[in-house]
C-alpha positions in Angstrom: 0.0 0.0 0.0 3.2 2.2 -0.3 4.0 4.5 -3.0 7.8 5.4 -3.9 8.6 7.9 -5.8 11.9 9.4 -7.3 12.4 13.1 -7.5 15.6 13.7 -9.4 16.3 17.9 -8.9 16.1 17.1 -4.8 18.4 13.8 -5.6 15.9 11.4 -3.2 13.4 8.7 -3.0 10.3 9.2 -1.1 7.4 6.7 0.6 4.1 8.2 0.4 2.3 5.8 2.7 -1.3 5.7 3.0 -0.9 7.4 6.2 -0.6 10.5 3.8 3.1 11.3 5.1 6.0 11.6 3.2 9.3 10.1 4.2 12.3 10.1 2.8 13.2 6.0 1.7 17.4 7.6 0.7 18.7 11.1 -0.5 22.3 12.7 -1.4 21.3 10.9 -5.0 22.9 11.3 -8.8 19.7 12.5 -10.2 17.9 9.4 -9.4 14.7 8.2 -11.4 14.4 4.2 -11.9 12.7 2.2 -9.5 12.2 -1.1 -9.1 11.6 -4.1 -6.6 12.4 -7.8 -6.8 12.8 -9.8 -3.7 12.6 -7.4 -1.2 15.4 -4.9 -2.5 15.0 -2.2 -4.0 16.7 -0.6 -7.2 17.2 2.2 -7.4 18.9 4.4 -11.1 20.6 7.4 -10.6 21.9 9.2 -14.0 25.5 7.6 -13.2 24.7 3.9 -12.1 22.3 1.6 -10.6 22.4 0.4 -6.9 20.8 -2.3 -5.2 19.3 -1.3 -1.3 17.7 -3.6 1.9 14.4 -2.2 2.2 12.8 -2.0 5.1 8.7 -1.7 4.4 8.1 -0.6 8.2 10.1 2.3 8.3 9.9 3.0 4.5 14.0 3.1 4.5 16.9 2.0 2.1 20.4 0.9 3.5 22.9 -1.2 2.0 24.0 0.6 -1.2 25.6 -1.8 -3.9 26.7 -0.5 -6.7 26.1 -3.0 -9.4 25.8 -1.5 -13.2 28.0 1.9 -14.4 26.4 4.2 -16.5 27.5 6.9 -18.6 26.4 10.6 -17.1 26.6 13.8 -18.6 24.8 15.6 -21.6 21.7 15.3 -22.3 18.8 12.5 -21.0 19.7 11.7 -17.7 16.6 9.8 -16.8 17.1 5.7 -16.7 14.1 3.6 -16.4 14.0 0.3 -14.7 12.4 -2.6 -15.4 12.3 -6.3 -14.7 11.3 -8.9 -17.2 9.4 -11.7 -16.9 12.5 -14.2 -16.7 13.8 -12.1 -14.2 15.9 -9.7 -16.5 17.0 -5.9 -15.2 16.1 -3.7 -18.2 18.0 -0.2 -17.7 16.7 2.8 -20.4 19.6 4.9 -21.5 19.0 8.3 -23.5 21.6 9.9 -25.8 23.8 12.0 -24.8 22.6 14.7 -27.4 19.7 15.7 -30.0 21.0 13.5 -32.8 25.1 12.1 -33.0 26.5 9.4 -33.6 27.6 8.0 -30.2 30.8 6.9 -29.0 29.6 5.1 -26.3 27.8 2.0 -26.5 25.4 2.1 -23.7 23.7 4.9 -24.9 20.5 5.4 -27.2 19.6 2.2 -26.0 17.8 -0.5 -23.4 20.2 -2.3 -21.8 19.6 -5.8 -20.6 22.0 -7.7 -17.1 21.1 -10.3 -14.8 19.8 -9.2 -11.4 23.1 -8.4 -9.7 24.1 -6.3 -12.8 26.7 -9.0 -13.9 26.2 -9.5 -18.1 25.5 -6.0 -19.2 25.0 -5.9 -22.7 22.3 -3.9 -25.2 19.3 -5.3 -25.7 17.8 -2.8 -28.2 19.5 0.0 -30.1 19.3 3.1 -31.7 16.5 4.3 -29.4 16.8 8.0 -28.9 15.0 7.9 -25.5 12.8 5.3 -24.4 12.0 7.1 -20.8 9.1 4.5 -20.3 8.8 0.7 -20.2 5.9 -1.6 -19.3 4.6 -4.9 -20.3 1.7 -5.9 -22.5 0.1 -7.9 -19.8 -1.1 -10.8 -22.9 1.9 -11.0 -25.3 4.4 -10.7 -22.5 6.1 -8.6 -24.9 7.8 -5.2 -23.8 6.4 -2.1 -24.7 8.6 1.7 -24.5 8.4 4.8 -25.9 10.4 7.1 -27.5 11.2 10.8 -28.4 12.2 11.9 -31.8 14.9 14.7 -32.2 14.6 18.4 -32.2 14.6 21.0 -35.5 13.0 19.2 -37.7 10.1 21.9 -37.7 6.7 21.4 -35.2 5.2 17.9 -37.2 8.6 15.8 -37.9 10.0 13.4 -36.3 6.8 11.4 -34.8 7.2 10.2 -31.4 6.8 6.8 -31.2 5.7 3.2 -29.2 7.7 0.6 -29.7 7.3 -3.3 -29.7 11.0 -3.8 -28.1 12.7 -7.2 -29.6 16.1 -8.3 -28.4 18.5 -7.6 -31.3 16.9 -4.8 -33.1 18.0 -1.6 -34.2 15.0 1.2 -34.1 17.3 3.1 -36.4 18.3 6.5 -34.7 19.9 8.7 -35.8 19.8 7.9 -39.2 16.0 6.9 -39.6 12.5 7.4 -37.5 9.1 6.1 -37.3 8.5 3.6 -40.4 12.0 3.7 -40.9 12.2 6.9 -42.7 15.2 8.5 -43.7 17.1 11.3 -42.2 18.9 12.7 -45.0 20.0 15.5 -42.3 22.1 13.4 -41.3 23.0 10.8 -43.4 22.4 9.9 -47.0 23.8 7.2 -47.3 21.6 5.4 -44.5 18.7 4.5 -47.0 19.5 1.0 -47.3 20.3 0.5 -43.7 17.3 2.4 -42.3 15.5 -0.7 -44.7 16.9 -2.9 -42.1 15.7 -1.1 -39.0 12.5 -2.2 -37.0 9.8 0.5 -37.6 7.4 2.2 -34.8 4.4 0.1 -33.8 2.5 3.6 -33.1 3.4 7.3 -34.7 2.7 9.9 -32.2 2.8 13.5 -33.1 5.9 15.4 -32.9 7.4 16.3 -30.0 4.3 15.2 -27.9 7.2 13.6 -25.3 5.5 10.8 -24.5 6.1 9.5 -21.0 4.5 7.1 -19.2 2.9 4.1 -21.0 0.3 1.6 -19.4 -2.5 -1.0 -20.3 -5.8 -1.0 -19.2 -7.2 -5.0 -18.3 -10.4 -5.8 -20.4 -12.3 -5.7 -16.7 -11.1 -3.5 -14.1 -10.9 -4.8 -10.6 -13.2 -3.9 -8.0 -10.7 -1.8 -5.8 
């Protein structure tokens, strides 16, 4: 019946408990915003790395830090999204680093994929500009995450898009968007490997930044 919430310019997590207080779960945090439980710990994503806490549901507190995945900082994006699959997989959302580049690091523009104590880091899907949401579709099992498309393109282009997120694929930034459309701003040459790219499952209007993403059961539940 507890709430946490991140609030990244203060650098803390807080409990809202449904005694309608506010305490403070851990602070002095890196921009934190990804949350997520599994087995009574809680994980936590600052902009820099992802930690693994104790957490203690009666006094709504985190102890224990454990540093388990590095993650690049700096420039823009900072948000990481957590989330764990249904076999138990940590799925961390990295942003790029600017408005459209060709990155030099690998981890970003990306969802990463590790085992639960961060050991196996690798990309699970690429050339995502910045996925700030994840959930599940609760009857395909399949994961869902959106996107933002880049800046100066005018007011309607790029679309923003949902993604269907399969292990492997490349959703083609920054050389392509939406139904793998070319971006000849910056690249082109990229026709034939924007071809190759996995298109958008949904086009949202341009520069809606689309944030959280949820699905709605065919019969709601009483409470």
């Amino acid at each position: 019946g507890t709430l946490l919430v991140s609030l990244p310019a203060q650098g803390k997590v807080v409990a809202l408990p449904q005694s309608n207080k506010v305490i403070t779960v851990i602070d002095q945090l890196n921009l934190p915003h990804g949350l997520a439980f599994r087995q009574g710990k809680l994980y936590v994503a600052e902009t820099n790395q992802v930690a693994m806490y104790d957490y203690n549901p009666t006094t709504h507190k985190a102890t224990n830090k454990q540093k388990i995945i590095d993650l690049p900082s700096g420039g823009g994006h900072f948000t990481r999204t957590l989330m764990f699959t249904p076999d138990d997989k940590l799925l961390i959302s990295v942003g790029s680093s600017c408005n459209i580049c060709r990155e030099s690091d690998w981890r970003r523009a990306s969802i990463l994929i590790a085992d639960p104590n961060g050991s196996d880091l690798q990309v699970m899907a690429s050339g995502l500009r910045n996925s700030v949401f994840m959930t599940i579709n609760p009857q395909t099992r399949q994961i869902w995450a959106t996107d933002m498309g880049r800046d100066l393109l005018g007011d309607d282009l790029p679309p923003d898009e949902v993604n269907i997120i399969d292990p492997g694929k490349d959703y083609g930034w920054p050389y392509c968007y939406g139904q793998a459309i070319l971006d000849a701003s910056v690249d082109k040459s990229k026709l034939d490997f924007c071809n190759t790219t996995t298109t958008s499952h949904i086009d949202i209007p341009a520069h809606s930044a689309p944030l959280g993403l949820a699905f709605i059961p065919k019969t709601w539940p009483q409470e």
